[in-house]
C-alpha beads as a LAMMPS data file, in Angstrom:
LAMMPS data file: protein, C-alpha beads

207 atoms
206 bonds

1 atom types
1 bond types

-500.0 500.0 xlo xhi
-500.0 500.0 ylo yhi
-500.0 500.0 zlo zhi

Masses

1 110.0

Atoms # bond

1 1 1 -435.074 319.930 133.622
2 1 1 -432.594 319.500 136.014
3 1 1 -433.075 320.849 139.445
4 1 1 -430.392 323.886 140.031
5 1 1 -428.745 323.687 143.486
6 1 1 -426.693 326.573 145.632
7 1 1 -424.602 325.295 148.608
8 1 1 -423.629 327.192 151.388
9 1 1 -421.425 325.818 153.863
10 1 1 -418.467 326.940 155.735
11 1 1 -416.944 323.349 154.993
12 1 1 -414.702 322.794 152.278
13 1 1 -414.878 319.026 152.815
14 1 1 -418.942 319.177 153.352
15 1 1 -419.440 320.821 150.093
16 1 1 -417.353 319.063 148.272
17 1 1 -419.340 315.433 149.541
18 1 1 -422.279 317.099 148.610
19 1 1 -421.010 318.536 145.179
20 1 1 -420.157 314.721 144.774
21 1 1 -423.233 313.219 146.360
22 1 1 -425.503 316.071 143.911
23 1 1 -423.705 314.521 140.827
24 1 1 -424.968 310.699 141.196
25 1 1 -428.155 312.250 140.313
26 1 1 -428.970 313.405 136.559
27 1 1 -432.028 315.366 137.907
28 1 1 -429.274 317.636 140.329
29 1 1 -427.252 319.768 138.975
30 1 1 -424.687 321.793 141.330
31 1 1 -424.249 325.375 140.198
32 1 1 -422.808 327.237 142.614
33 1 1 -420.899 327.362 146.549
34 1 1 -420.178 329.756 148.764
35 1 1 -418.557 329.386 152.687
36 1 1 -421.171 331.896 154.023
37 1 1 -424.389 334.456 153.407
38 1 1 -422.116 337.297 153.208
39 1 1 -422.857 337.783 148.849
40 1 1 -426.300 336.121 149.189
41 1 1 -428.027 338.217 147.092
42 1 1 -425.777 338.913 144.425
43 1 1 -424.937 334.710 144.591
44 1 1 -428.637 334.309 143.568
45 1 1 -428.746 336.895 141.284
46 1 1 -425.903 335.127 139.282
47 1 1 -426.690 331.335 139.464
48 1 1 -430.382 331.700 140.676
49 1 1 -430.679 328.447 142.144
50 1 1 -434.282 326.258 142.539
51 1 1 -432.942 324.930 145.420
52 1 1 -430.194 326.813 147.938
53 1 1 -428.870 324.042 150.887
54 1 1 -428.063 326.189 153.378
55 1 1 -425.908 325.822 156.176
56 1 1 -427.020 327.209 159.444
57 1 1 -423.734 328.151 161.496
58 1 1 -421.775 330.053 159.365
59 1 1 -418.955 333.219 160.099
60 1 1 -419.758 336.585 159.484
61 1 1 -423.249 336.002 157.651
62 1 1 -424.928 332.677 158.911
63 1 1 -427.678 330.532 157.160
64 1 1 -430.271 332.038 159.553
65 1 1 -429.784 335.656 158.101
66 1 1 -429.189 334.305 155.026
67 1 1 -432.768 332.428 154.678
68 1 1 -434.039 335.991 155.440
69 1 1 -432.156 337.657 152.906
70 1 1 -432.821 335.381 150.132
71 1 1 -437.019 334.732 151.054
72 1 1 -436.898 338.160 151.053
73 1 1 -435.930 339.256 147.788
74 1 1 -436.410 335.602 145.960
75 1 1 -439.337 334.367 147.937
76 1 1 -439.877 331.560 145.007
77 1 1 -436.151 329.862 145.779
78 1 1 -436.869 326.773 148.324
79 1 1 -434.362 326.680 151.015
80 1 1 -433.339 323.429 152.359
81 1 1 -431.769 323.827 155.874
82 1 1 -428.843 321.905 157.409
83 1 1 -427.131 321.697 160.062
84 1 1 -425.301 318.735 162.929
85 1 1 -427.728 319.139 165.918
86 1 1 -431.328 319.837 165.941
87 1 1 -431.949 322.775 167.697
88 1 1 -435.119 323.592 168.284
89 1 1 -434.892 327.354 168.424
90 1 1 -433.336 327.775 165.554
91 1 1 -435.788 324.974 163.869
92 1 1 -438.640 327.409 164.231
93 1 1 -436.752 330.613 163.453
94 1 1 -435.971 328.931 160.048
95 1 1 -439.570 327.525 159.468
96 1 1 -441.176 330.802 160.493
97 1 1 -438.546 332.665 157.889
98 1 1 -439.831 330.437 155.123
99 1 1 -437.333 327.508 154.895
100 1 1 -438.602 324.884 152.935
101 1 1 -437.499 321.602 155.033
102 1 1 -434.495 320.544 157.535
103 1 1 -432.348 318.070 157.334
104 1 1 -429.489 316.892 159.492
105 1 1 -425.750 317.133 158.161
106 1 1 -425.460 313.342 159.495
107 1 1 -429.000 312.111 157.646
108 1 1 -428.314 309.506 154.901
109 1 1 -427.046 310.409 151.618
110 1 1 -430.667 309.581 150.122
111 1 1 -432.477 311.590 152.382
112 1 1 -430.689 314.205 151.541
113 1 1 -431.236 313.784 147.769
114 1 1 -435.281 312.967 148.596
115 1 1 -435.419 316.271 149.862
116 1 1 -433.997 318.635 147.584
117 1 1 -436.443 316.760 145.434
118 1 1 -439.553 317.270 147.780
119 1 1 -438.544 321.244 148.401
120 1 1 -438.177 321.399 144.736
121 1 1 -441.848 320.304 144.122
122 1 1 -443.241 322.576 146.746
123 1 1 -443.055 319.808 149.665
124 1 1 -441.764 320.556 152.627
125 1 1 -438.797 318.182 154.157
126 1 1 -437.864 317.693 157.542
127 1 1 -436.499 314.747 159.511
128 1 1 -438.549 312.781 161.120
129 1 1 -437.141 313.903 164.584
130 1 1 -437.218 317.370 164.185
131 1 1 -441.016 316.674 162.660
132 1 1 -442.084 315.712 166.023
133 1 1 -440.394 318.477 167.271
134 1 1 -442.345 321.281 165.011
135 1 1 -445.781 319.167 165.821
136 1 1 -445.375 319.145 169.685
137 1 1 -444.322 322.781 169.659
138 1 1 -447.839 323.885 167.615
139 1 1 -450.067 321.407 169.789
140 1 1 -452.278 323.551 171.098
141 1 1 -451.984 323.903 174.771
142 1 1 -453.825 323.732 177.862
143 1 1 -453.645 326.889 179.383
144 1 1 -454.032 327.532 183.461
145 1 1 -457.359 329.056 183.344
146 1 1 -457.938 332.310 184.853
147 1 1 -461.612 332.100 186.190
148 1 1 -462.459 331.011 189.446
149 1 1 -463.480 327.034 190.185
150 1 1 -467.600 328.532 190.099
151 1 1 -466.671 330.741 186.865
152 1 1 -465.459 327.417 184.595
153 1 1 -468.102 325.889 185.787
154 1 1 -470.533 328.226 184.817
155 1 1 -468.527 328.491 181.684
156 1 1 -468.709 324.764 181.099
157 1 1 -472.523 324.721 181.607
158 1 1 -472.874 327.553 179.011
159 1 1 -470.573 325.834 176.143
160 1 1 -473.395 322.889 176.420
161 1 1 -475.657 325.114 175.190
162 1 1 -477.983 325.658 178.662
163 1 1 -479.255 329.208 179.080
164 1 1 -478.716 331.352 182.037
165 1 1 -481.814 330.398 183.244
166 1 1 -481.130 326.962 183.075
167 1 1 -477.680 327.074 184.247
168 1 1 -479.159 329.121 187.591
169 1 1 -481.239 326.386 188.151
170 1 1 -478.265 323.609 187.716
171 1 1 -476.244 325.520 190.211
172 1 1 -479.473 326.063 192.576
173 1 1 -478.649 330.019 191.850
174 1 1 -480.316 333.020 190.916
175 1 1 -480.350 334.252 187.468
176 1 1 -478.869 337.703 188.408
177 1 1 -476.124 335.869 190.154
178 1 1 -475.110 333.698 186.961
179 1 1 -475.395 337.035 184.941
180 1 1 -472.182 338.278 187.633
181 1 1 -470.413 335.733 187.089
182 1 1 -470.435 336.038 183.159
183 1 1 -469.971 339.177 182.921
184 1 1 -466.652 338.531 185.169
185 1 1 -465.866 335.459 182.991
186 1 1 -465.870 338.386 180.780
187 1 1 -463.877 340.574 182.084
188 1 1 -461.070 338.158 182.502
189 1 1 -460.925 336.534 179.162
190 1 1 -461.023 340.329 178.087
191 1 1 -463.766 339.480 175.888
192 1 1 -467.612 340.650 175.048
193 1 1 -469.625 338.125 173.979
194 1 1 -470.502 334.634 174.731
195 1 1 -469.431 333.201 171.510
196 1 1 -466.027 334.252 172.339
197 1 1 -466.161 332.832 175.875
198 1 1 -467.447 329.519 174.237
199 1 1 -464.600 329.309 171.524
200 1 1 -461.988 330.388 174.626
201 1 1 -463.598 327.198 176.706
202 1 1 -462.902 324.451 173.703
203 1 1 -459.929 325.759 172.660
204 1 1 -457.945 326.051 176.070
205 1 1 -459.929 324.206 178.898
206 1 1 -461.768 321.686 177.767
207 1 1 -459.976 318.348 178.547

Bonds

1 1 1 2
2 1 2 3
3 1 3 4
4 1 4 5
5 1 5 6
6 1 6 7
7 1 7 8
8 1 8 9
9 1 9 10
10 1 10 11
11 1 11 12
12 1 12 13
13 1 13 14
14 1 14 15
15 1 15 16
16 1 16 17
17 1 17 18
18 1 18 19
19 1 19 20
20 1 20 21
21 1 21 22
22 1 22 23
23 1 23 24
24 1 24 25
25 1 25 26
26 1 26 27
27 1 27 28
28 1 28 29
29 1 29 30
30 1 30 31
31 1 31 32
32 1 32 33
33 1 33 34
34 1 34 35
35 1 35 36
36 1 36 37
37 1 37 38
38 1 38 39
39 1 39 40
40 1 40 41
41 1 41 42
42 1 42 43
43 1 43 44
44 1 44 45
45 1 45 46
46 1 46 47
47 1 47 48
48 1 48 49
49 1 49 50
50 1 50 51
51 1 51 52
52 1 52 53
53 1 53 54
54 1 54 55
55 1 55 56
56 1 56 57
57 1 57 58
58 1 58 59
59 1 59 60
60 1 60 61
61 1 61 62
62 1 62 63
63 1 63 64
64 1 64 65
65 1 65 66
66 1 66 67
67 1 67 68
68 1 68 69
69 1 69 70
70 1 70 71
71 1 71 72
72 1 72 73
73 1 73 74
74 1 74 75
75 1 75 76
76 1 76 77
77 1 77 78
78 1 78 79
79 1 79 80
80 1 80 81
81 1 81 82
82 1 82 83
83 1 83 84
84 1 84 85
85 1 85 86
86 1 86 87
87 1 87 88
88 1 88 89
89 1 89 90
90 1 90 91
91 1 91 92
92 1 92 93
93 1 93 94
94 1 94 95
95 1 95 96
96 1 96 97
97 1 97 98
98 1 98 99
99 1 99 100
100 1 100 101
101 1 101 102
102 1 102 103
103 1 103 104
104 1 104 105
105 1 105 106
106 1 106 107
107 1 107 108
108 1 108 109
109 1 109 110
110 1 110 111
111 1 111 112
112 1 112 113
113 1 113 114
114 1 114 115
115 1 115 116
116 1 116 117
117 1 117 118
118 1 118 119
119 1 119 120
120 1 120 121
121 1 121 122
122 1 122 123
123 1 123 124
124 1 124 125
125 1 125 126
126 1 126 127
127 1 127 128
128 1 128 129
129 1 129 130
130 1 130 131
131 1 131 132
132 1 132 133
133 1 133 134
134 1 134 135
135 1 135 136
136 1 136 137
137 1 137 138
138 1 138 139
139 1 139 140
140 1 140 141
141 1 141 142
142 1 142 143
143 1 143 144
144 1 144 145
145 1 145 146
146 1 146 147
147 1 147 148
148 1 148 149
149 1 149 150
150 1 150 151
151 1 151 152
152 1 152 153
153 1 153 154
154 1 154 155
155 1 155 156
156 1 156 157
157 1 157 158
158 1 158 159
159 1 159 160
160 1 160 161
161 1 161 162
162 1 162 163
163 1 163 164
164 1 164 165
165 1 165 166
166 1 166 167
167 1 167 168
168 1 168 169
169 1 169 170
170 1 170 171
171 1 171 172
172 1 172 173
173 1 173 174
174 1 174 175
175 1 175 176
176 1 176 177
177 1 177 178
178 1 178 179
179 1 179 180
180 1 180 181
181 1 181 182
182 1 182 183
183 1 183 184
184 1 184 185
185 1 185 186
186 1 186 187
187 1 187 188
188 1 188 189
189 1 189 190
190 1 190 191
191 1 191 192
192 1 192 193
193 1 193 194
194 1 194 195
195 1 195 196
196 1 196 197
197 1 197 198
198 1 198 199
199 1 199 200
200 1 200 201
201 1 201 202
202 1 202 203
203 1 203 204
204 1 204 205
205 1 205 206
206 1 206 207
């Protein structure tokens, strides 16, 4: 079965490269165009597409509202966004509104076709650029922490596994006075127990 593809892009010349590009391949098969979002749902609702290649800046109805549209009331048509720059912003809004891949208006011909293929089969396609992009952005990152030089310590000692006993006797402390300080480690992380203060220490201040 052929894969059915939508295109919708404000370009009369771009679709009609990509209506031309789309019919090298005997597993594409171009059903349908339209120059923006503005009949999204009734365009699906007539051709209903596997694949839509959507075009991000568009008049009156752009790809971005589009995506939304279509996810919304055909959540099982992959969308397969293009567009001439990357822009990160706009990147993420797409990926968080359920595109299916990325690609760049000036990638090659091929890796255009490769990923209507890999949306198709439930992959998801992006160019290699903007695939850094998407990874650095969800790295998780170090955050300025909010306790006090003695607190992260204290909170470093604890994530080892010592007891406030033993951690009293590291510092050359009292217990009481390690008991303060977690209960303000506490208080800051706006937290209650010292599971959660652990899983706050590996996940934004350990180095």
């Amino acid at each position: 079965m052929a894969i059915r593809i939508f295109i919708y892009d404000d370009s009369t010349d771009r679709r009609d490269s990509l209506k031309a590009l789309l019919s090298l391949n005997d597993n594409l098969k171009f059903i349908g165009e339209a120059s923006n979002c503005k009949n999204a749902i009734q365009d699906i609702e007539s051709c209903y597409p596997d694949v839509v290649l959507m075009d991000i800046n568009m008049p009156e109805v752009d790809g971005l509202e589009g995506l939304k549209l279509i996810k919304n009331k055909f959540p099982e048509v992959k969308v397969l966004m293009q567009t001439a720059y990357d822009d990160s912003e706009k990147i993420f809004t797409s990926i968080k509104n359920g595109a299916s891949g990325y690609i760049l208006k000036n990638d090659k011909p091929q890796r255009i076709l490769q990923a209507i293929e890999e949306v198709s089969e439930g992959g998801a396609a992006m160019n290699p650029a903007i695939a850094q992009k998407v990874l650095d952005y969800f790295k998780p990152s170090k955050k300025k922490s909010p306790l006090s030089p003695k607190e992260n310590e204290v909170l470093s000692f604890l994530a080892e596994g010592l007891s406030y006993k033993m951690v009293a006797d590291k510092l050359g402390v009292s217990y009481t006075t390690i008991n303060t300080h977690t209960k303000r480690i506490y208080e800051k992380l706006h937290i209650s127990s010292l599971g959660e203060a652990i899983a706050y220490f590996y996940k934004n201040l350990k180095s």
